[in-house]
N, C-alpha and C positions, 0 to 999 in steps of 0.2 A: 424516442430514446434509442437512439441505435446502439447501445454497449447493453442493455437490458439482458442478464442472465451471463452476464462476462464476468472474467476479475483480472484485472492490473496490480501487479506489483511495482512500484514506481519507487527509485532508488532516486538519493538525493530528495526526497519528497519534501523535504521541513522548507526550503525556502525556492528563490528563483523559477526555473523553466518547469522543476519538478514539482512543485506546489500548485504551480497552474495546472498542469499538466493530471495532477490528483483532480482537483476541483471541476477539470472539463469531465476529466473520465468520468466522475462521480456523476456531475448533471448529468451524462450522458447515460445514466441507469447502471454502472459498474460498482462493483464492489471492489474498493483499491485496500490494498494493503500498502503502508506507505513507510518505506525504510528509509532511515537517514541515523547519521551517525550522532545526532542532534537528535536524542529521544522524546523530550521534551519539547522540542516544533513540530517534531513528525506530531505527538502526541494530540499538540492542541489544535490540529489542523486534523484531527482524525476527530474532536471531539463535534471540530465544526460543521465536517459533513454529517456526521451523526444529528446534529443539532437540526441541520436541514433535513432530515429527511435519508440522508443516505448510507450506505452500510461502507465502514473502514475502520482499518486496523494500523494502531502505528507499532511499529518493527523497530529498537534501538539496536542499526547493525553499521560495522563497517566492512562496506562490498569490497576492499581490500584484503579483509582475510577470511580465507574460505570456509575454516570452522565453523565463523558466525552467521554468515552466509547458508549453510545446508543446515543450522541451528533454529533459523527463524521458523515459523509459524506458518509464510509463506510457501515455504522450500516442500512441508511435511505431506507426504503422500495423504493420508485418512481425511476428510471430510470433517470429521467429528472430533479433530481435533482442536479447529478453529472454528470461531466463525463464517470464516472465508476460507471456499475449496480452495487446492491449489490452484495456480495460477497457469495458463496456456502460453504464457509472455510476459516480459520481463520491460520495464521501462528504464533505460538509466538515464535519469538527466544528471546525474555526480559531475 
């Protein structure tokens, strides 16, 4: 597991390059937090890595406005405010 002890935030995560992109990182031992503007696919694609086995979070954001963007879960500085620390990197497949 080469991502083991990592975390990805992957924008556009609910379907396409970003959905896979969730799912390698996740095999890959990551803890993805998974934004899309489609909360409801981000959602159940976050339920799914959970299902297997792995740790994610789905984020309902649009990475077009930066409110919601520094809003998310992701963004938040503390540890203990998520599940998932902040993130080192940012994925955008959008």
């Amino acid at each position: 597991m080469r991502l083991q002890g990592r975390v990805a935030a992957i924008t556009g995560g609910a379907l396409g390059i970003g959905r896979a992109t969730a799912r390698l990182f996740a095999a890959e031992g990551a803890a993805v937090a998974i934004g899309d503007i489609d909360a409801a696919g981000a959602d159940l694609l976050a339920k799914e890595i959970r299902g297997g086995g792995g740790r994610a979070l789905a984020v309902g954001v649009d990475v077009g406005d930066t409110g919601q963007v520094q809003a998310t879960p992701a963004s938040r500085t503390p540890r203990r405010s998520s599940s998932i620390p902040k993130p080192r990197g940012i994925a955008c497949c959008a």
